[in-house]
C-alpha positions in Angstrom: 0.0 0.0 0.0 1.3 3.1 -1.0 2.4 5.5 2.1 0.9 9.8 1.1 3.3 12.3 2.8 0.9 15.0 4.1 2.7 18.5 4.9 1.4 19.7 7.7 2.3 23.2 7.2 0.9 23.7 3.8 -2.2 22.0 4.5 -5.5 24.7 4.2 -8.8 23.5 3.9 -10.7 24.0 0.7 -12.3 27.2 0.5 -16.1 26.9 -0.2 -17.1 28.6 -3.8 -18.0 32.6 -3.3 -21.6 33.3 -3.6 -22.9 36.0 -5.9 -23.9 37.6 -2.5 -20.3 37.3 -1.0 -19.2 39.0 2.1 -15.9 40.7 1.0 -18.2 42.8 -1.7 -20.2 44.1 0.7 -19.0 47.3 3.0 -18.6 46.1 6.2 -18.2 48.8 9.3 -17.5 47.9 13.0 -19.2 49.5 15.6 -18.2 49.2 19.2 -15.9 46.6 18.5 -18.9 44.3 16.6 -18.4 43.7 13.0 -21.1 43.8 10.8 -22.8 44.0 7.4 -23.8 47.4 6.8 -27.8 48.0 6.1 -28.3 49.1 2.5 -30.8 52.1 3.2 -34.0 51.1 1.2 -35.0 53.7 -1.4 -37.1 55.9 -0.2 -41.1 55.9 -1.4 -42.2 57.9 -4.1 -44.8 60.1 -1.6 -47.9 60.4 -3.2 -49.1 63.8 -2.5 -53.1 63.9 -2.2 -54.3 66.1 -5.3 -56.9 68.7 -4.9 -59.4 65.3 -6.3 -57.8 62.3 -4.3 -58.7 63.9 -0.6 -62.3 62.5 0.3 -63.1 64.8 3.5 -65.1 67.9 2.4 -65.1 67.4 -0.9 -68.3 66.8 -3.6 -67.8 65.0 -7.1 -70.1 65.5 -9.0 -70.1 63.4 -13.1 -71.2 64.8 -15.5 -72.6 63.4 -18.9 -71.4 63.4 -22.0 -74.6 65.2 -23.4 -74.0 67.7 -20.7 -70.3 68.8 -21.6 -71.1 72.1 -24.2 -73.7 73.2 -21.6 -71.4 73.1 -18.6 -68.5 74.7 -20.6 -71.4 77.9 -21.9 -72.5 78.3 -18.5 -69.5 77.8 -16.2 -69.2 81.1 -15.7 -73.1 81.4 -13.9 -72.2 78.2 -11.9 -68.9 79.4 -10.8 -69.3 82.5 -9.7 -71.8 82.0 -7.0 -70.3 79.2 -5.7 -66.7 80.8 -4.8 -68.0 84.4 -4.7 -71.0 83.5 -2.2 -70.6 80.2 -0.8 -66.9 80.8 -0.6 -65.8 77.2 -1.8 -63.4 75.8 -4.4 -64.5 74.5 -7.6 -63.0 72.8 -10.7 -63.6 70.6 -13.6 -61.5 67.5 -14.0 -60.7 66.9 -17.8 -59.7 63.4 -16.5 -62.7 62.0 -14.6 -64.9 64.4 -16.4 -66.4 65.2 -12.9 -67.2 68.8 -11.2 -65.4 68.6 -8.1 -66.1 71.0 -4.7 -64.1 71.5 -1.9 -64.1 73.3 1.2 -61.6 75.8 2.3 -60.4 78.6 5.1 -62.5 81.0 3.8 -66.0 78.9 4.4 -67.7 79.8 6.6 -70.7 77.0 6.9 -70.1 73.2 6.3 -73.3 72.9 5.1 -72.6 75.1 1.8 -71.0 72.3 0.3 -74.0 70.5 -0.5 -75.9 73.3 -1.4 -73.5 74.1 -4.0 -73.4 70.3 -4.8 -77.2 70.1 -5.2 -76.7 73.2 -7.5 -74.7 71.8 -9.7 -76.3 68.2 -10.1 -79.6 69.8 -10.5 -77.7 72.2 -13.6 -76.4 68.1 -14.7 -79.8 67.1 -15.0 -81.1 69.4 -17.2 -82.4 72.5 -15.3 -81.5 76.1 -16.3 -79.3 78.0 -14.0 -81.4 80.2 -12.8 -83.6 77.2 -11.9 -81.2 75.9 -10.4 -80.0 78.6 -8.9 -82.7 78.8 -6.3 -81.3 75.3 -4.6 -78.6 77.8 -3.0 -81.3 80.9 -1.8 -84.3 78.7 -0.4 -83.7 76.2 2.1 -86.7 74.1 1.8 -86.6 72.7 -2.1 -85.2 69.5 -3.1 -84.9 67.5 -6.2 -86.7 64.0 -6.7 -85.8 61.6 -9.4 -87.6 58.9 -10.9 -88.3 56.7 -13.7 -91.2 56.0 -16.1 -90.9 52.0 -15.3 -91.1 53.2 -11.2 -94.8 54.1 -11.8 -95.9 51.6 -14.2 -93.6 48.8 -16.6 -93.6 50.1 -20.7 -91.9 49.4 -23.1 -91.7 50.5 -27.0 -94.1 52.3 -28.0 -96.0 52.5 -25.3 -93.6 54.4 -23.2 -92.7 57.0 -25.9 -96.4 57.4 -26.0 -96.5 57.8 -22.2 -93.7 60.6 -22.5 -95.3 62.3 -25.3 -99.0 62.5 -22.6 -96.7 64.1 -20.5 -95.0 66.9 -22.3 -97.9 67.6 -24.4 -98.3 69.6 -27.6 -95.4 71.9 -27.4 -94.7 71.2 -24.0 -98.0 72.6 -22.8 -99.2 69.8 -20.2 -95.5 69.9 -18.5 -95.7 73.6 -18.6 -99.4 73.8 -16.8 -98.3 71.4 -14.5 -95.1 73.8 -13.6 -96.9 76.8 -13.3 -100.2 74.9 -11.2 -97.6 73.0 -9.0 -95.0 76.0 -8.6 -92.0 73.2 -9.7 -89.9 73.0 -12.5 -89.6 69.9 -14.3 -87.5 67.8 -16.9 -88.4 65.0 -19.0 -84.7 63.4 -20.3 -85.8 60.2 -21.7 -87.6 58.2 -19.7 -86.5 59.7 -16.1 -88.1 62.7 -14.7 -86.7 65.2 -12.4 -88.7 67.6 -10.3 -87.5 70.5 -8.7 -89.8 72.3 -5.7 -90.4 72.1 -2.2 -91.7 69.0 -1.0 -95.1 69.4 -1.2 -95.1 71.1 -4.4 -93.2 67.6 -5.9 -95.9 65.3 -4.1 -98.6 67.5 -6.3 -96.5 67.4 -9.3 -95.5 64.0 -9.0 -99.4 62.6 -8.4 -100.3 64.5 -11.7 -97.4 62.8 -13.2 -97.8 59.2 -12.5 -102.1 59.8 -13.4 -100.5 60.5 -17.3 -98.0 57.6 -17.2 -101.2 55.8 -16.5 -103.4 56.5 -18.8 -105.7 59.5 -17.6 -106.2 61.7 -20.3 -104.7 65.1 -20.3 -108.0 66.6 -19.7 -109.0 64.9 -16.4 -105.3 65.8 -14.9 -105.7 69.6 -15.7 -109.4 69.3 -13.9 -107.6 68.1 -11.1 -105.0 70.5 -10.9 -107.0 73.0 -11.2 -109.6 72.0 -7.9 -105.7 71.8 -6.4 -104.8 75.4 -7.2 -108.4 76.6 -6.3 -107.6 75.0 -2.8 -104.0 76.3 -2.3 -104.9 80.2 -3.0 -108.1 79.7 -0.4 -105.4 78.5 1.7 -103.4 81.7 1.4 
């Protein structure tokens, strides 16, 4: 058997394979007399500011439709001004998100002008004219209601246009009488209506409303309207 002469001196054990990772490539700092790795500071985060449209508290958004855009850009002028000049809030139009967005600021004085000038300017979305809509921000007791033709009775076709063309009338003159009998303003856009009054006023309009959409003719309604004003103007 064959004798191996091992020297002692130049023996060194085998040195394991570096790592990608290896310690000699990394900066290493003592501290204290403890040797260690140094923490690689992690980037720092992008901060994401809040935009003027990202913060949620006191703030109103507010879409608008695509029918609605040339109106809104005509009139911004009537809708703006009241709402920073009077109501002392912040308004804007995001391009992006093609919403009207309202915020609060130092210079407001009451919380509760936010959704007055929110109201304003969904009732303006639905259809109203400004100075319709206008008197959402000088009266304190009107509101808007909002409802469908299928709400009060299920058409389809034909038989729905037919229901929307009892309620405008020739010319518009049934919706008109009801407006001027009820003291509300009102919009037909398609087959949703939208009534703008006091609450009251809208119960009035809306009975008169739903008695078209089923079937009374035009003729009974204004009979009925008229025993209603007779009674209001005894009443004042």
């Amino acid at each position: 058997m064959a004798t191996i002469n091992i020297d002692a001196n130049n023996f060194e054990p085998r040195k394991p394979p570096k790592r990608k990772n290896d310690s000699s490539a990394m900066e290493v700092e003592t501290h204290n007399g403890i040797e260690g790795r140094v923490r690689k500071q992690p980037k720092p985060k992008r901060l994401r500011t809040k935009s003027y449209s990202e913060s949620k508290d006191n703030v109103r958004k507010i879409p608008v439709p695509a029918h609605r855009y040339t109106p809104l850009k005509e009139n911004w002028l009537k809708i703006f001004t009241p709402i920073v000049e009077h109501l002392k809030l912040q308004v804007r139009f995001n391009l992006k998100t093609r919403n009207v967005e309202i915020k609060t600021c130092d210079e407001t004085d009451d919380i509760g002008n936010l959704q007055k000038a929110a109201d304003f300017v969904k009732a303006f979305v639905y259809g109203f004219d400004v100075d319709d809509a206008l008197a959402l921000l000088r009266l304190d007791d009107l509101f808007i209601e909002t409802f469908e033709i299928k709400d009060v009775k299920t058409l389809k076709g034909d038989h729905q246009s037919r229901a929307i063309g009892r309620l405008a009338g020739k010319g518009g003159r049934t919706k008109f009488t009801i407006e001027n009998v009820t003291k509300t303003r009102i919009v037909l856009a398609d087959s949703k209506i939208h009534i703008l009054g006091s609450y009251q006023n809208i119960q009035l309009a809306r009975r008169a409303i739903c008695n078209l959409i089923l079937g009374s003719p035009p003729s009974k309604v204004y009979g009925q309207l008229r025993n209603i004003a007779s009674r209001v103007s005894e009443r004042m």
